[in-house]
N, CA, C and O atoms as a Maestro MAE file, in Angstrom:
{
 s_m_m2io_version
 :::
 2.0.0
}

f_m_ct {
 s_m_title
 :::
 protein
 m_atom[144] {
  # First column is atom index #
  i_m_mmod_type
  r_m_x_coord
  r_m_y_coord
  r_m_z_coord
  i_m_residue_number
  s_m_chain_name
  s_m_pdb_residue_name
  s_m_pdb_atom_name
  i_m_atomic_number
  :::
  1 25 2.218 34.850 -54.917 1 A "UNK " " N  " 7
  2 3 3.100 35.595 -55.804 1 A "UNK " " CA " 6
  3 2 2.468 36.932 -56.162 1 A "UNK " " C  " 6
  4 15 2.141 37.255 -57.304 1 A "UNK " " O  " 8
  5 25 2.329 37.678 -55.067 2 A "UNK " " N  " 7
  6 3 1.547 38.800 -55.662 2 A "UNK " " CA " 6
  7 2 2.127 40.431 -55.703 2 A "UNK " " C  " 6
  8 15 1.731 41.017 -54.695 2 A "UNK " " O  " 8
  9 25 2.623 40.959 -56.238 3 A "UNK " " N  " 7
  10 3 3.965 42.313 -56.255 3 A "UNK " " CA " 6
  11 2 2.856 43.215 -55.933 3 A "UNK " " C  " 6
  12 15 1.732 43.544 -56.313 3 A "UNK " " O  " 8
  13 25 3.864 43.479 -54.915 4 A "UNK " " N  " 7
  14 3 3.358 45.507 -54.621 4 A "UNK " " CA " 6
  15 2 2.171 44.585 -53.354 4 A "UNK " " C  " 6
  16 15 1.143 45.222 -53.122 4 A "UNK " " O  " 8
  17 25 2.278 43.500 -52.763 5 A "UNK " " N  " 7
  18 3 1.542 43.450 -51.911 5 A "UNK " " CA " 6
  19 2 1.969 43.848 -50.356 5 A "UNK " " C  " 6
  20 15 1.921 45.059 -50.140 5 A "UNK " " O  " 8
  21 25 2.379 43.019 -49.245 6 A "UNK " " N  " 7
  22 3 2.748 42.943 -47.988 6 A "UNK " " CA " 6
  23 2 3.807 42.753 -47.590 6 A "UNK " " C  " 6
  24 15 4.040 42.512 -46.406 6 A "UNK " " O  " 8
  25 25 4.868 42.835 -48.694 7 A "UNK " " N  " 7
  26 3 6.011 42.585 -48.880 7 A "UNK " " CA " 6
  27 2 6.901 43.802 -48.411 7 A "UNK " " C  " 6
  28 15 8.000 43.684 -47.870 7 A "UNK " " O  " 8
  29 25 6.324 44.871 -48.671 8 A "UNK " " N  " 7
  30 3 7.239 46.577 -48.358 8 A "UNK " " CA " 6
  31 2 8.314 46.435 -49.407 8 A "UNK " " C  " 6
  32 15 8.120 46.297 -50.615 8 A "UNK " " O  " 8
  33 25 9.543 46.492 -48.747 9 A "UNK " " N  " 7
  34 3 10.969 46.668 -49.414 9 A "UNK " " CA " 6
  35 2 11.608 45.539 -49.974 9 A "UNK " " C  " 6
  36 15 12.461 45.671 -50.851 9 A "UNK " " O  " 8
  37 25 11.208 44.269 -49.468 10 A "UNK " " N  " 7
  38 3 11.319 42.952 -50.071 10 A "UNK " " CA " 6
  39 2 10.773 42.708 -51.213 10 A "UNK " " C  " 6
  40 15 10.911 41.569 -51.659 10 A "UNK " " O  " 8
  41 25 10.122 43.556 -51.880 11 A "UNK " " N  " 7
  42 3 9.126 43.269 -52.785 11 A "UNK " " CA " 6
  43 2 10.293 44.012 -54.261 11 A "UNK " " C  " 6
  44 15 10.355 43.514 -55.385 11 A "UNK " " O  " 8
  45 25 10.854 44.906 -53.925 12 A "UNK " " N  " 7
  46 3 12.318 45.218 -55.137 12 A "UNK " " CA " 6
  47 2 13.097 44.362 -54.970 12 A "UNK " " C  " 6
  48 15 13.091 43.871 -56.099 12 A "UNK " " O  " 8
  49 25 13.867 43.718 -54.345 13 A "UNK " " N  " 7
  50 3 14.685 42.716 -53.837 13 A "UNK " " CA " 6
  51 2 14.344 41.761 -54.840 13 A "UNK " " C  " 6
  52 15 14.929 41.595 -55.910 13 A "UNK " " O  " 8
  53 25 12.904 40.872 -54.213 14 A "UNK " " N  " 7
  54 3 12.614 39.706 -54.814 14 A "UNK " " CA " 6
  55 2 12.090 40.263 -56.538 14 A "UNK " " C  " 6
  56 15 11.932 39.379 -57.379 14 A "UNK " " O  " 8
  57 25 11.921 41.324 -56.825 15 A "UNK " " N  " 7
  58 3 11.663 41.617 -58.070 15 A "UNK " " CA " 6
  59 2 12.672 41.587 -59.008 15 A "UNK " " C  " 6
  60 15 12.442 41.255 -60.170 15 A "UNK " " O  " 8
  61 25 13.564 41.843 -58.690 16 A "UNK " " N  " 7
  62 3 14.966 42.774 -59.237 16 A "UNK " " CA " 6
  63 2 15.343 41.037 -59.075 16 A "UNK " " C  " 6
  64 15 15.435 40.521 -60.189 16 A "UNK " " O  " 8
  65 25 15.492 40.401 -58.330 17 A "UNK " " N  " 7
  66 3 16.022 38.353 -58.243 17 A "UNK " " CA " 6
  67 2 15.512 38.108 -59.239 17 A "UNK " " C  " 6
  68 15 16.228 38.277 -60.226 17 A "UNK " " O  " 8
  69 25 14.511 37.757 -59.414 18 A "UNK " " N  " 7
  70 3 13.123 37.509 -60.142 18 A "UNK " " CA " 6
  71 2 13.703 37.477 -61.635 18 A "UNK " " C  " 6
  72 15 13.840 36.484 -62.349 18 A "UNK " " O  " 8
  73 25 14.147 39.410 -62.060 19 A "UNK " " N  " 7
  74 3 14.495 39.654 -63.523 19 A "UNK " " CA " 6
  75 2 15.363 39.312 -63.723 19 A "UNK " " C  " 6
  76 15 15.550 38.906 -64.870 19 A "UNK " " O  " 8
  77 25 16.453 39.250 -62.749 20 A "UNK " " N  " 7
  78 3 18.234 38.601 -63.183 20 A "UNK " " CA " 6
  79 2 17.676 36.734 -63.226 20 A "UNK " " C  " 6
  80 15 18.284 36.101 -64.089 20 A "UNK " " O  " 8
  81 25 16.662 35.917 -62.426 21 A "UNK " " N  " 7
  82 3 16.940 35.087 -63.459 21 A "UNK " " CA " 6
  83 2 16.165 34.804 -64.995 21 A "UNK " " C  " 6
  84 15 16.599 34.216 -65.985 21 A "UNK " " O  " 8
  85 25 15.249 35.270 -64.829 22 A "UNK " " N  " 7
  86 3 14.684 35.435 -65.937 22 A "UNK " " CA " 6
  87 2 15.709 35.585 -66.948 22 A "UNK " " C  " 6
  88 15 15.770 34.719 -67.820 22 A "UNK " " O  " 8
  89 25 16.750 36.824 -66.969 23 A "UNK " " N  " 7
  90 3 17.401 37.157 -68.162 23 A "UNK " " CA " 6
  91 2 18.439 36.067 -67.934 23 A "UNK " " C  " 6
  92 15 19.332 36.106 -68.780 23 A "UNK " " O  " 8
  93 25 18.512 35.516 -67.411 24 A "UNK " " N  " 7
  94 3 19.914 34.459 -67.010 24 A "UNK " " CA " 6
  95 2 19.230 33.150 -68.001 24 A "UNK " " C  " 6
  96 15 19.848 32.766 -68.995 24 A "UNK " " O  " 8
  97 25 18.140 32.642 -67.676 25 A "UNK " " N  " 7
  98 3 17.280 31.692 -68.171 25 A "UNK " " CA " 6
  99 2 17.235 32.237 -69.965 25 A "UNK " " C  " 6
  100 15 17.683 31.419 -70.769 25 A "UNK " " O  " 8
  101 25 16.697 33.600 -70.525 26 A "UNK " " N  " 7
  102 3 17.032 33.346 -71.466 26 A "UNK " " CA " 6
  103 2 17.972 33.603 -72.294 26 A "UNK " " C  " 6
  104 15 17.790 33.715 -73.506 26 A "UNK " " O  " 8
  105 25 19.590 33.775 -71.442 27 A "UNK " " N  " 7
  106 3 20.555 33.359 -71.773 27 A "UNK " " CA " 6
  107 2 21.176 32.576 -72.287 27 A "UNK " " C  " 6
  108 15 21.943 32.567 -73.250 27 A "UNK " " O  " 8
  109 25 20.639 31.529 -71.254 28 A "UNK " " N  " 7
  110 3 20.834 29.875 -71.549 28 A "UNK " " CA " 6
  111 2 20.163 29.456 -72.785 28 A "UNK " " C  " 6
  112 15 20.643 28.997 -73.821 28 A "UNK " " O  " 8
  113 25 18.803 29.745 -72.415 29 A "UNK " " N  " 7
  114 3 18.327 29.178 -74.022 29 A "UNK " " CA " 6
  115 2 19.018 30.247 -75.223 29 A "UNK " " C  " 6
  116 15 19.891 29.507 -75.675 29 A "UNK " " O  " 8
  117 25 19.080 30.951 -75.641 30 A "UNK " " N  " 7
  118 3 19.867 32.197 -76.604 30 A "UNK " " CA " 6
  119 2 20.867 31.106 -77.024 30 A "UNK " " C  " 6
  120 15 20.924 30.711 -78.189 30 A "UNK " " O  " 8
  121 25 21.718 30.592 -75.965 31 A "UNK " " N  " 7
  122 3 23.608 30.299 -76.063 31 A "UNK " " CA " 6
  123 2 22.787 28.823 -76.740 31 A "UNK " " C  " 6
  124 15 23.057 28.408 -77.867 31 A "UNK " " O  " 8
  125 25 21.938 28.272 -75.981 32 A "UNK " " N  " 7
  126 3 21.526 26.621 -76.275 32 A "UNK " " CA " 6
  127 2 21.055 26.631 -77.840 32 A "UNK " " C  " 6
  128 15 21.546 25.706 -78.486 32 A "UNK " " O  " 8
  129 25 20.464 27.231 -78.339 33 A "UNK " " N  " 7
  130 3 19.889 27.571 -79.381 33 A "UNK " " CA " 6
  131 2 21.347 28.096 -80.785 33 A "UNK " " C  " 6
  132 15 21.613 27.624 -81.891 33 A "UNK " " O  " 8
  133 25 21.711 28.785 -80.298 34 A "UNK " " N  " 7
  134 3 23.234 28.917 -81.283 34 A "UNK " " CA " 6
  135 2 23.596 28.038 -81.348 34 A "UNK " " C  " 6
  136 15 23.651 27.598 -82.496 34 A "UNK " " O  " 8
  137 25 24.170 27.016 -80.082 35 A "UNK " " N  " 7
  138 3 25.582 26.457 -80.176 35 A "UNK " " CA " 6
  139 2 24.711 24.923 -80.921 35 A "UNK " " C  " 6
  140 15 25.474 24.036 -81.304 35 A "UNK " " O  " 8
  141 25 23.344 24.708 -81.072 36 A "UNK " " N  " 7
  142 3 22.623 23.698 -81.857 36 A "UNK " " CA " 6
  143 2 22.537 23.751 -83.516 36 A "UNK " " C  " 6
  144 15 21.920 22.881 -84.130 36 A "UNK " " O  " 8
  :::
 }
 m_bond[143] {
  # First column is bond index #
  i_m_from
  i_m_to
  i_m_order
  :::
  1 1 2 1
  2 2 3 1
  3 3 4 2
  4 3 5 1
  5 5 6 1
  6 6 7 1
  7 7 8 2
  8 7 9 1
  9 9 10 1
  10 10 11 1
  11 11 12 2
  12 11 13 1
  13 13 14 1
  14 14 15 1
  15 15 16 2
  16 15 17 1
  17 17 18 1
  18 18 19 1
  19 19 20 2
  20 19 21 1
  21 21 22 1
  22 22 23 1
  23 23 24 2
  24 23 25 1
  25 25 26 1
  26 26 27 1
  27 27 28 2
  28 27 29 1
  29 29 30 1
  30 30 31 1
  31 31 32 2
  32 31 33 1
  33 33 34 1
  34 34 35 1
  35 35 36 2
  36 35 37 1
  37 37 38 1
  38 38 39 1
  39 39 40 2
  40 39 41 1
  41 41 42 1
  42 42 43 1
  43 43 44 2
  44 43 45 1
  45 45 46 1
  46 46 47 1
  47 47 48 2
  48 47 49 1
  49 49 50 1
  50 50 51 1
  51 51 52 2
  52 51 53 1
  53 53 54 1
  54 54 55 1
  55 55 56 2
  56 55 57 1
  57 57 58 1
  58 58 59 1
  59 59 60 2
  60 59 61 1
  61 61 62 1
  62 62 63 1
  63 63 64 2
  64 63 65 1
  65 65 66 1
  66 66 67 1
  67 67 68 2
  68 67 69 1
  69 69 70 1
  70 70 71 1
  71 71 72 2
  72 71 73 1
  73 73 74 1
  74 74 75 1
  75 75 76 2
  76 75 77 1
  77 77 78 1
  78 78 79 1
  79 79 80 2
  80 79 81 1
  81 81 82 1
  82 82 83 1
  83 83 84 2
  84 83 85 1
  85 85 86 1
  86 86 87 1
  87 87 88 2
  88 87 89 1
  89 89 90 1
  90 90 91 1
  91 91 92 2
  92 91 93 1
  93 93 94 1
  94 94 95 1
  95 95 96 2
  96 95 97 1
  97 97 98 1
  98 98 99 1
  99 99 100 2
  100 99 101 1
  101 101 102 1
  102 102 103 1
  103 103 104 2
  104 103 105 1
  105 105 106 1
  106 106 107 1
  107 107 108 2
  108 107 109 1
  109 109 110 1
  110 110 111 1
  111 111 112 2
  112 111 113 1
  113 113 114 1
  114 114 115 1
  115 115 116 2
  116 115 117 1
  117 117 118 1
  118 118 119 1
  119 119 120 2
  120 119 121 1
  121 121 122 1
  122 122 123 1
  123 123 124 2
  124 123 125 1
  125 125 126 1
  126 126 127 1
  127 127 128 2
  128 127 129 1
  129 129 130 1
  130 130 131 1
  131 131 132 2
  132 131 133 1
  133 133 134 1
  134 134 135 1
  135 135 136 2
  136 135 137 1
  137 137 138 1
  138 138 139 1
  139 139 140 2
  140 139 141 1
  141 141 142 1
  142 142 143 1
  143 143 144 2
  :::
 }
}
């Protein structure tokens, strides 16, 4: 898992994946956490 390594142009791709689920994940918890 190492960024900015051997990756070239795949390396924004899988970064930019990476942050959409991250913010997706703490979505879920955000919504899980209200609706409790």
């Amino acid at each position: 898992m190492g960024f900015g390594g051997s990756c070239g142009e795949g390396c924004g791709f899988a970064g930019g994946f990476a942050l959409l689920v991250v913010l997706f994940i703490l979505l879920i918890i955000v919504g899980a956490s209200c609706f409790c």
